[in-house]
C-alpha positions, 0 to 999 in steps of 0.5 A: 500500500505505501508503495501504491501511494508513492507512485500515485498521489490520488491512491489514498482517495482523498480530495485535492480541490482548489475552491470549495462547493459553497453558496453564495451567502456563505461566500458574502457579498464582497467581491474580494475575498481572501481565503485560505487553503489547508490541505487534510486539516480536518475530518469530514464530519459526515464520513470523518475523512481528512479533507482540505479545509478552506476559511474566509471571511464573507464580509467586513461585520462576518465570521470567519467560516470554514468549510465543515464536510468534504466536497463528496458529501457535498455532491452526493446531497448537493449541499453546501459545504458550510451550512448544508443547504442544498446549492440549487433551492437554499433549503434544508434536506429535509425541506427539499426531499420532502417537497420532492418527494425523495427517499434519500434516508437509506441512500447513504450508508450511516455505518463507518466502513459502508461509508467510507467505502460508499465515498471512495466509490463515487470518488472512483467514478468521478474520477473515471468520469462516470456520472453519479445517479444522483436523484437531484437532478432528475426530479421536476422542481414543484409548486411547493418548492418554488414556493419554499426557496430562497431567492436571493442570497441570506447574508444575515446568517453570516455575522458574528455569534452572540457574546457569552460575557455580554449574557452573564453581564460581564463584557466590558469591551461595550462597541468595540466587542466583535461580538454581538450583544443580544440575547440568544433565542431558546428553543430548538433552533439553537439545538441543530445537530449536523448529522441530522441536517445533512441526512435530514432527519429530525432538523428543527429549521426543515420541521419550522418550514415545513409547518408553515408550508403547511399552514 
């Protein structure tokens, strides 16, 4: 195996991309963005492989965002690589395979090694140039989703976190903090579990969605 992967860069299986898959808010809205690039320097937190971690900083008053999952999880639920929001509609996987009607649960294996077997062939394949049988791009969009998707990029959803010294009463720094001073919301929004995002399950933001879809 070593010696495979002296004579073959791309043998361990693990991605080399230039730019990340992300959308447009999470880019910002400022037309000069300087990003970083490191190679292998966290693991997926979907299939825990090593990827290559890209960090920028999408406007003046933002965060700092980098990106959370690999680019083949990425593609294989056409999600952002940062917030997880499908790249076409800007909606939860739940919110968007509900209103499609796609049965995606069982798609993706959830265990390590089907998963991480699971990666490697459709990085095999995309590779050979095979295209994956992706049921995104197949399915006619709907009233239902036309009506749901976000139109235009959401750049409130990039600023600062909440100051936890400005919740105790405690921070001094007044405007200078670069942090924001307001209270957090309770309830379940806060609480979202990425894992449960990215396979849509029990996502709080799709079930909010949905239910006013409803109504």
């Amino acid at each position: 195996m070593a010696h495979r992967l002296l004579r073959d860069h791309e043998a361990d299986g693990w991605e080399r991309p230039d730019f990340p898959i992300i959308c447009e808010s999470c880019l910002g809205d400022s037309p000069y963005v300087r990003m970083t690039r490191a190679e292998y320097d966290k693991e997926c937190k979907i299939c825990t492989r090593p990827f290559t971690v890209f960090r920028w900083r999408p406007g003046r008053d933002a965060r700092y965002k980098k990106t959370e999952i690999c680019q083949t999880c990425s593609k294989l639920k056409n999600v952002c690589q940062v917030c997880l929001l499908d790249l076409e509609y800007g909606l939860p996987v739940q919110v968007r395979d509900t209103a499609l009607n796609i049965d995606s649960h069982d798609a993706i294996p959830k265990s390590d090694v089907n998963r991480e077997y699971f990666a490697e062939e459709h990085d095999r394949r995309a590779r050979a140039g095979i295209d994956y049988e992706s049921s995104y791009g197949k399915v006619r969009p709907n009233d239902t989703i036309l009506k749901l998707q976000r139109t235009t990029p959401y750049y409130k959803r990039n600023r600062a976190h909440i100051c936890s010294f400005y919740i105790r009463g405690e921070c001094t720094r007044g405007a200078e903090c670069p942090y924001r001073h307001e209270m957090p919301e309770t309830g379940e929004l806060p609480q979202q579990n990425i894992k449960d995002r990215y396979y849509g399950v029990n996502d709080p933001v799709a079930l909010k969605l949905l239910g006013k879809a409803g109504r």
